[in-house]
C-alpha positions as CSV (number, residue, x, y, z in Angstrom):
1,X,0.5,-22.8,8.7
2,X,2.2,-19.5,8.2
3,X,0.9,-16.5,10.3
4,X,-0.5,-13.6,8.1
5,X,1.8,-10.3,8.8
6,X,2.8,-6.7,7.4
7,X,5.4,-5.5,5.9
8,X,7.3,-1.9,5.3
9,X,8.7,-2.5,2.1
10,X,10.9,0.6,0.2
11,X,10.0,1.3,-3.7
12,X,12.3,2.6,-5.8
13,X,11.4,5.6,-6.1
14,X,12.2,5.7,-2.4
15,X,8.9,5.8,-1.1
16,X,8.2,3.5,2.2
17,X,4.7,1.8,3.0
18,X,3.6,-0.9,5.1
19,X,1.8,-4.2,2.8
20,X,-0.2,-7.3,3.6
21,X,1.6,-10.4,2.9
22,X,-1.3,-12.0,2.0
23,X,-2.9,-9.3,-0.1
24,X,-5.4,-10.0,-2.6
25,X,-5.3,-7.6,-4.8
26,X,-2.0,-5.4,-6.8
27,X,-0.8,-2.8,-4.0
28,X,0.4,0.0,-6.1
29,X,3.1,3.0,-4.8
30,X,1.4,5.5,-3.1
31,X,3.7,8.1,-4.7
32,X,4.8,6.9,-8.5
33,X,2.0,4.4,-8.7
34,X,4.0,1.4,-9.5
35,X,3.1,-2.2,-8.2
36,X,4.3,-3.4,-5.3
37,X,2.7,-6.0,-4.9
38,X,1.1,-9.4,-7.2
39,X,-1.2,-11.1,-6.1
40,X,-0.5,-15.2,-6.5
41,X,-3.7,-16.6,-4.4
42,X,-1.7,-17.4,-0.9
43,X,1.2,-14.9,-0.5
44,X,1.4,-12.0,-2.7
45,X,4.8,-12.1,-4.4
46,X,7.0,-8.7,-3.1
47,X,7.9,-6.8,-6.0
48,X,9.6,-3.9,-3.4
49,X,12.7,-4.3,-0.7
50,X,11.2,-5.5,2.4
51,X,13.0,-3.3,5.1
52,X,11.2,-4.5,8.4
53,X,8.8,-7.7,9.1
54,X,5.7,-7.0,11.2
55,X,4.3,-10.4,13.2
């Protein structure tokens, strides 16, 4: 089973934030509001550039 873990991930706008990897809900930009994050039920599909993985 995959282990749950965080990520920094870099939006465009250049804004960086840590996520869930298993987030259940949209995780929006903190700055320009746009998604980051879609939920899919298991792992959230990464809509940003991961930069660093947190285990």
């Amino acid at each position: 089973m995959a282990k749950s873990k965080f990520l920094k991930v870099k939006c465009k706008c250049g804004n960086e934030q840590l996520v869930f990897n298993k987030a259940s809900t949209e995780v929006k930009c903190l700055k320009c509001k746009k998604p980051l994050t879609k939920p899919t039920g298991g792992k959230t599909e990464i809509l940003a550039e991961v930069i660093e993985n947190y285990e």
